[in-house]
N, C-alpha and C positions, 0 to 999 in steps of 0.2 A: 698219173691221170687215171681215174675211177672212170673206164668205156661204158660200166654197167650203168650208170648214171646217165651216163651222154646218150646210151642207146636205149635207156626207157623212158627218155624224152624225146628223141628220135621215133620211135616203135609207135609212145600211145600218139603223139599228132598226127602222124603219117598213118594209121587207121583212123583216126577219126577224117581227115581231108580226104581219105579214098574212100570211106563211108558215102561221105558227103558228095562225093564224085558220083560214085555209084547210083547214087539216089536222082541224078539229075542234075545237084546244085553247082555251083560256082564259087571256088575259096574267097572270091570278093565280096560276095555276101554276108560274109561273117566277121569283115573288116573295116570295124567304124569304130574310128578314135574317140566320136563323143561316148560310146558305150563306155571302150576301154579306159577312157580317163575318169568317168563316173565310178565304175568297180574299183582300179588301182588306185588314185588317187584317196577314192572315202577309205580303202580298206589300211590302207599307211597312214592318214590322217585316224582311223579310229584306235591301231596299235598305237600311236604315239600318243595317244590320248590315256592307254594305261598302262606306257613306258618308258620308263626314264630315258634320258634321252643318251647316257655314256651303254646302257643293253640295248637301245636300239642299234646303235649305232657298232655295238660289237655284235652283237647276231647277224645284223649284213654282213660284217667278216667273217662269221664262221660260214659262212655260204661256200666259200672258195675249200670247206671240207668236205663238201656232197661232189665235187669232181676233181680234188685232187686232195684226200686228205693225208692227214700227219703218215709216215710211215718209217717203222721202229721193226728193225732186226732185232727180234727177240731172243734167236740161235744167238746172238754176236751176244747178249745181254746177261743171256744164264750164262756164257762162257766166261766173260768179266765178271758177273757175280761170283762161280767158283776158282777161278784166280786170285779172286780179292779175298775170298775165304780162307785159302792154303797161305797166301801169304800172310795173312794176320795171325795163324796159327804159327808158323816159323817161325816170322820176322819181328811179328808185332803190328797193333795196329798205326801206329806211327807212318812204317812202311809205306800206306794209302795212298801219303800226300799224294806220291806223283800220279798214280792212277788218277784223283778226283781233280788235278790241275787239267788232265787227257779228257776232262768228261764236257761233254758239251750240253747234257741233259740237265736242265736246273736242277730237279728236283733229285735225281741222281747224285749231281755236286753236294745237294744241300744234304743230303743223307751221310754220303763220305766223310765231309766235315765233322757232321757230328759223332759220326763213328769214331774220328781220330781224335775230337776232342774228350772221348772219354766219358761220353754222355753213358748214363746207367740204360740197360736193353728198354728195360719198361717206359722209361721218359724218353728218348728214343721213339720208337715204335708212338709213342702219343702224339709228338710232334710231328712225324711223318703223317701220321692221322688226321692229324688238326689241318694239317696241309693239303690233304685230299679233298678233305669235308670240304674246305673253303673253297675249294679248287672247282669240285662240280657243285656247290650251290653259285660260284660265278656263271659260271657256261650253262646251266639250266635256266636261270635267268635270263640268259640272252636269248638262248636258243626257244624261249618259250613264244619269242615274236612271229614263229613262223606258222607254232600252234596256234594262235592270236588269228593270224591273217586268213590260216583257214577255218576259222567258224566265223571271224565276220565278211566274208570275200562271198558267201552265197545271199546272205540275207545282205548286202549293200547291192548286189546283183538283181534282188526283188527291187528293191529301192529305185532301181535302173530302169527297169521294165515300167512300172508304175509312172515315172517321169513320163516315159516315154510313150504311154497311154494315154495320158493327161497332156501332151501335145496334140497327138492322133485327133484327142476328143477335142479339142480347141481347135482344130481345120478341117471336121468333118463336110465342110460345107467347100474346101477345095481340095479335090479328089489326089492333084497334084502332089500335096506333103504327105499324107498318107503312108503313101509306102515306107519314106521315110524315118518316119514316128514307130512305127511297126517294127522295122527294122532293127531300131534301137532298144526298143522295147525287151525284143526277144534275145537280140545277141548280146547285150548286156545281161541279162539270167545265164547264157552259157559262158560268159566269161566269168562271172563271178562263182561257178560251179566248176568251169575246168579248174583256174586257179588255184579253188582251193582243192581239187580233188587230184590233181595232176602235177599240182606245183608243190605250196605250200605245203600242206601236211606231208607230201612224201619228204620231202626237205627235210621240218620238224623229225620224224621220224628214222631217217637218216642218219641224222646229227644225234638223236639220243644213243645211236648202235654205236657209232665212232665213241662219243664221248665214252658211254657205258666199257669200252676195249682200254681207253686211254685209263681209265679207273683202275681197272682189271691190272692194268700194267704197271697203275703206281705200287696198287696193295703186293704187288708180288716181289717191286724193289724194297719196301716198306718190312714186311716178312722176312725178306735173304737178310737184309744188315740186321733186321732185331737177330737171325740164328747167328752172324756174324758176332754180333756184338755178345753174344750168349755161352761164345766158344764152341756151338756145332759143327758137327762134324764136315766136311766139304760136301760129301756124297752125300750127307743128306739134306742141305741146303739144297743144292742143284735139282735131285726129284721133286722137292716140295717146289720149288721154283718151276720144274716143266709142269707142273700139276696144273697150275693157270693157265695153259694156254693146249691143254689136252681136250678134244674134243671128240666126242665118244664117234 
């Protein structure tokens, strides 16, 4: 579980309602469903209007990566990379099988494989390649839904208010709905501004960090097998290996 996640969405509502406490006001005031079905609603209904509907549907899953995402012993990883390395020197790369049948990482298995098949370093290393590339132009696609929601989530928030004026103005002759119209008016502009300032885009850009590490992690299994596959040395697979994940 990511707390840091849970606790700066804990942190920024819990200032803004004691803000809003402080000031006087009442958290019920800011709690009207016709707002919030106006902003969530048009803001989902406008993403899916320029998204397919198999990346919408996977960017809501990578959601469950901003509070609890992928996590990869990387010490455990260069250790198995230079184990795999001393043994192929030895043994041969034959040897592997059983390690790559122990791997439970796809793209790790799928590497081994072709290590032990014999693949040439360079073709190798390509394919591993091709396989990244694919890999984050999938998850940027997906994940772009949430950069989507935060630029149209303030301007469907206008959209909100303005309804909600144009009731106002249609009962100014009963002082009774008033308030209500008002009401909606304005707290639909702050919902469609927290959303996307609080929600969404921290989201979006959450997800690019994780995705950007998961990258980070393939090209550095992608690197160990091409020296593998190259006949480097072990020692110095392993430094170029902790190289990616050294951080000044």
């Amino acid at each position: 579980m990511d707390w840091s996640s849970i606790g700066g969405i804990l942190l920024a509502l819990g200032c803004i309602l004691l803000g809003l406490l402080l000031e006087g006001g009442h958290p019920g005031s800011i709690l009207q469903p016709t707002a919030f079905l106006i902003v969530f609603a048009g803001t989902v209904g406008a993403v899916l209007l320029q998204t397919r509907l198999d990346n919408f549907v996977h960017g809501v899953k990578l959601l469950s990566w901003v509070f609890s995402p992928p996590v990869h012993n990387h010490r455990k990883l260069i250790d198995n990379i230079t184990v795999w390395s001393g043994i192929s020197r030895r043994e041969g790369l034959l040897h592997l099988e059983e390690h790559m049948n122990d791997s439970s990482d796809p793209f790790v298995k799928k590497g081994l494989r072709l290590l032990i098949d014999g693949i040439t370093p360079a073709k190798l290393l390509e394919i591993l390649e091709v396989d990244t590339t694919a890999y984050e132009t999938r998850q940027r696609q997906a994940l772009k839904i949430w950069e989507a929601a935060g630029g149209y989530s303030p301007t469907i928030g206008i959209l909100g208010a303005v309804l909600g004026l144009i009731h106002v103005m249609e009962n100014l002759s009963d002082p009774a709905k008033l308030g209500g119209g008002i009401a909606v008016a304005f707290v639909a502009t702050i919902y469609g501004v927290g959303l996307a300032n609080l929600f969404f885009l921290p989201v979006a850009n959450k997800l690019k960090e994780l995705l950007a590490m998961e990258v980070n992690r393939r090209d550095m299994v992608a690197d160990s097998l091409f020296g593998i596959a190259s006949g480097d040395n072990p020692r110095v697979i392993q430094e170029r290996a902790e190289s990616y994940f050294t951080t000044a």
